[in-house]
C-alpha positions in Angstrom: -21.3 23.1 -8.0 -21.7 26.3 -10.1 -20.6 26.8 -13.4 -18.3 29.3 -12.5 -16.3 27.1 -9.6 -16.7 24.1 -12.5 -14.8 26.9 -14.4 -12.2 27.6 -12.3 -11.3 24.3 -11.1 -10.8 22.8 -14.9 -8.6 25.9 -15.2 -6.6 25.2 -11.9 -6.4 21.6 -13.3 -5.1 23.0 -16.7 -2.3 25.8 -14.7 -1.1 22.4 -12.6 -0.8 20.5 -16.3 1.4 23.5 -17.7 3.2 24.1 -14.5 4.1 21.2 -13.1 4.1 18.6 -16.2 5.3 21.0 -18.8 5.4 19.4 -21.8 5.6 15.5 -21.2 2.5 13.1 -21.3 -0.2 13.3 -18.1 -3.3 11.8 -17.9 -6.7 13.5 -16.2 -8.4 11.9 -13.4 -11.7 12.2 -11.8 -11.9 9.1 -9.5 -15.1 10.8 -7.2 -17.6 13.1 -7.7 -16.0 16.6 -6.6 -12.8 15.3 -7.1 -10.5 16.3 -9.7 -7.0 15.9 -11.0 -4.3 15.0 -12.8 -1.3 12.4 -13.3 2.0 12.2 -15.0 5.7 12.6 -15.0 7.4 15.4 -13.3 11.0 16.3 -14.3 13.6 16.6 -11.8 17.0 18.0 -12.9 19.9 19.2 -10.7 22.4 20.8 -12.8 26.0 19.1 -10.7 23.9 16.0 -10.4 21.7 15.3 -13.3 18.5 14.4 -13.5 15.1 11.8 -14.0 11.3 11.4 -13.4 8.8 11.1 -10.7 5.2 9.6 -11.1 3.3 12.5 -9.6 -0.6 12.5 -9.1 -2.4 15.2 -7.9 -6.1 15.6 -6.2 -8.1 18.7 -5.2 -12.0 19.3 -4.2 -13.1 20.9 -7.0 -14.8 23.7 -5.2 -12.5 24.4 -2.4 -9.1 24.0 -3.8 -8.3 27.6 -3.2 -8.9 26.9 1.0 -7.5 23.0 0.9 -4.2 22.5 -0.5 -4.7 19.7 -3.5 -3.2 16.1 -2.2 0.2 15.1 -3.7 1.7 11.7 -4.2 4.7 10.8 -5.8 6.8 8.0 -6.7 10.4 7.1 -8.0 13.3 5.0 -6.5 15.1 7.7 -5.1 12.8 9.1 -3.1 13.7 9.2 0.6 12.8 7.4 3.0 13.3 3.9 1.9 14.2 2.2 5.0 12.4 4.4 7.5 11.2 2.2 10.2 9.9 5.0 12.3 7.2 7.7 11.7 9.3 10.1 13.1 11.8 9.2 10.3 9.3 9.6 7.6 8.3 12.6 8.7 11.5 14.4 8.7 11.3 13.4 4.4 7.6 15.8 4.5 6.1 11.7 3.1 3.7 9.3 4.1 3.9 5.9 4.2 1.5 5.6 0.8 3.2 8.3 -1.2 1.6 11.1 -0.4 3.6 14.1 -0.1 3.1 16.8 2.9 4.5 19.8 0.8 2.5 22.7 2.3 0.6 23.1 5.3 -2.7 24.0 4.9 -2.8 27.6 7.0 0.3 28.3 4.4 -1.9 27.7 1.3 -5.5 29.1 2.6 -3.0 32.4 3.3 -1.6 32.1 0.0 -4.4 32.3 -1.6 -6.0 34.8 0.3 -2.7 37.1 -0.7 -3.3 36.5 -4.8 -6.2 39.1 -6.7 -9.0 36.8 -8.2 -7.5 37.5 -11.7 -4.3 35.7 -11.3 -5.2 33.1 -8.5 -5.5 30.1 -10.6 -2.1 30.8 -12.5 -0.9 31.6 -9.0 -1.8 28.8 -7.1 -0.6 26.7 -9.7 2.7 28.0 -9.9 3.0 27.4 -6.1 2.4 24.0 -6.2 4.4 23.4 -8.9 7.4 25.2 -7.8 7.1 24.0 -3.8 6.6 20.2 -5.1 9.5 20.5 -6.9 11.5 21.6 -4.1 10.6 18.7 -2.0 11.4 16.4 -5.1 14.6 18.0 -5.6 15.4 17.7 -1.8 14.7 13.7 -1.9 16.9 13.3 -5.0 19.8 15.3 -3.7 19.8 13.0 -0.9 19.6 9.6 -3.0 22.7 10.7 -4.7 24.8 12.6 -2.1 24.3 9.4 0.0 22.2 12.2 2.6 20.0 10.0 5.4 18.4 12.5 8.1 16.8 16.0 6.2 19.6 18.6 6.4 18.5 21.9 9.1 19.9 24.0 6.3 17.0 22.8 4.0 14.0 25.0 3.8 10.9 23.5 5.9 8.7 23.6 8.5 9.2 20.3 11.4 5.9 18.3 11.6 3.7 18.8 14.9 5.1 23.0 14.8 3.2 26.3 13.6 
């Protein structure tokens, strides 16, 4: 890997620190070679319904993060779906069966990249994580407490197996 993609990709690591853990603790991970990323606590707050915490981790290539969106998991007791006994049923909650989260598709991320000027695409990319992410998390904890089983067709996403 270059110097300059080794540049980047601590500095995409740092954006996804700032962005999506803010201010509370995280820890750094770099489990494989070409593999970086980061862990920690991701706030959750709905205004009318409060608020808490999910254990997020979060992987990316280190020189192609920019063309494959970075791997997601998260964990918390409200997250949906807790009784799934179908695939289709975990599915329709965007989560796999070890945590993983399916909160972009990769054509999305590739394109949104391509869209943002070399100057701002770490920042950028960053920011879309954090801020799609949190949309998924906030969807899951709306449902925990509104008592909501099957994703709502008024929610924002795309059905698996479509374009």
């Amino acid at each position: 890997m270059t110097e300059h993609a080794t540049f980047y990709s601590e500095t995409f690591r740092q954006h996804i620190i700032t962005h999506v853990f803010g201010g509370t603790r995280h820890y750094l991970l770099e489990n494989a070679p070409g593999i970086l990323g980061t862990q920690g606590e991701m706030l959750v707050e709905l205004p009318s319904i409060g608020c808490d915490k999910a254990s997020v981790k979060i992987a990316f290539q280190s020189d192609s993060w920019h063309v494959h969106p970075p791997e997601v998991w998260a964990d918390a007791a409200w997250l949906q779906p807790r009784h799934a006994k179908k695939i289709s049923e975990r599915a329709d909650w965007h989560r796999h069966p070890d945590g993983r989260l399916c909160w972009t598709r990769s054509d999305c991320w590739e394109k949104a990249c391509e869209d943002i000027s070399t100057s701002t695409l770490v920042e950028r990319a960053a920011a879309i994580l954090a801020k799609d992410v949190s949309f998924l998390l906030r969807c899951h904890f709306t449902a925990d407490k509104l008592g909501i089983q099957k994703w709502p067709k008024e929610w924002d996403a795309w059905p698996h197996g479509s374009k």
